[in-house]
C-alpha positions as CSV (number, residue, x, y, z in Angstrom):
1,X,21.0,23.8,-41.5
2,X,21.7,21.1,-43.8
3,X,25.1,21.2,-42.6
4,X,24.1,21.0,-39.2
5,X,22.0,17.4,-39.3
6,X,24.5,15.8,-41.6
7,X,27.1,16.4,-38.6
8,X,24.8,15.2,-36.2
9,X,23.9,12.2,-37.8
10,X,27.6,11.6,-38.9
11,X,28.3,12.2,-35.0
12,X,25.9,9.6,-33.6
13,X,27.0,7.2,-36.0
14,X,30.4,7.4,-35.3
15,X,29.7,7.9,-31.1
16,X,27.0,4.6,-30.9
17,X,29.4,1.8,-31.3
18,X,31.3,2.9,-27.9
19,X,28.1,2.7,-25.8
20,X,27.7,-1.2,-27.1
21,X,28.1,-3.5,-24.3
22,X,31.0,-6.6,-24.6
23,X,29.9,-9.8,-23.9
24,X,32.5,-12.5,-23.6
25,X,31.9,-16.1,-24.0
26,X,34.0,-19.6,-23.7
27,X,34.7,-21.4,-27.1
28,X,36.9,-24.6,-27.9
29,X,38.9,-25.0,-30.6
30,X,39.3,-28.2,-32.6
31,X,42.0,-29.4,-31.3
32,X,40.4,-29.1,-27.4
33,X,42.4,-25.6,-26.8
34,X,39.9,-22.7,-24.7
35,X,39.6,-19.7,-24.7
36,X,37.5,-16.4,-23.5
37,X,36.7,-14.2,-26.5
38,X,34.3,-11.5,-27.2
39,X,30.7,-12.8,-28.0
40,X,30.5,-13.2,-32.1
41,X,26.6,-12.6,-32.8
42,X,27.2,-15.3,-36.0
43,X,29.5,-17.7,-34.0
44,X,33.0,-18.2,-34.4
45,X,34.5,-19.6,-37.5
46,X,36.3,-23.2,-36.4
47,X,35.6,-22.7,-32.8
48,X,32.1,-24.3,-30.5
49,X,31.2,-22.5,-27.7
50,X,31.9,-24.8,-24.5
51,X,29.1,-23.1,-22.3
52,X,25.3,-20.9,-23.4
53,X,26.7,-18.2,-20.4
54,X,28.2,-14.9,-21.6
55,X,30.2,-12.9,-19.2
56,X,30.7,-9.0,-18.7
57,X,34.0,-9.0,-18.2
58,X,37.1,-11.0,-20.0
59,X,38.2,-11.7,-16.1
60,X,35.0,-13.1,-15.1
61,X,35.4,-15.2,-18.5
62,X,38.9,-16.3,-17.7
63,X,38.0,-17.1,-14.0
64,X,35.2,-19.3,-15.6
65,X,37.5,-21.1,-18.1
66,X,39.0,-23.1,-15.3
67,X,35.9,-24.9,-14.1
68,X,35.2,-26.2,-18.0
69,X,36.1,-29.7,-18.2
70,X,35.9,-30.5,-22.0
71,X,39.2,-28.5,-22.3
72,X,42.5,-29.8,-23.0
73,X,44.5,-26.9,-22.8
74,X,43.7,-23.0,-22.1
75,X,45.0,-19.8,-24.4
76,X,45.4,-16.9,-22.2
């Protein structure tokens, strides 16, 4: 029995992760370069999100890149 909960445990920890949702947001770098990358819960280290909207998809992200006008450049 013992046997039995530790593998179900050990399952649903392993299994949860996959059901999380990606979020995708639009960030600027210092030197003015954006970018679409997964939504950081902490923020990104060196980079300032250009827009509060997250996205469910990196297309729909990407697709929204080109209408942000504080960007210099865009990593694809």
């Amino acid at each position: 029995m013992k046997k039995l909960v530790i593998s179900v445990l050990f399952a649903a920890v392993t299994v949860t992760p996959a059901f999380a949702a990606e979020t995708f947001s639009l960030v600027k770098d210092t030197v003015g370069n954006c970018a679409a990358v997964v939504t950081a819960p902490n923020g990104w280290s060196g980079l300032k999100a250009v827009s509060d909207k997250t996205y469910s998809s990196w297309a729909d992200a990407d697709k929204a890149l080109n209408d942000v006008k504080a960007c210099t450049t865009f990593v694809r």
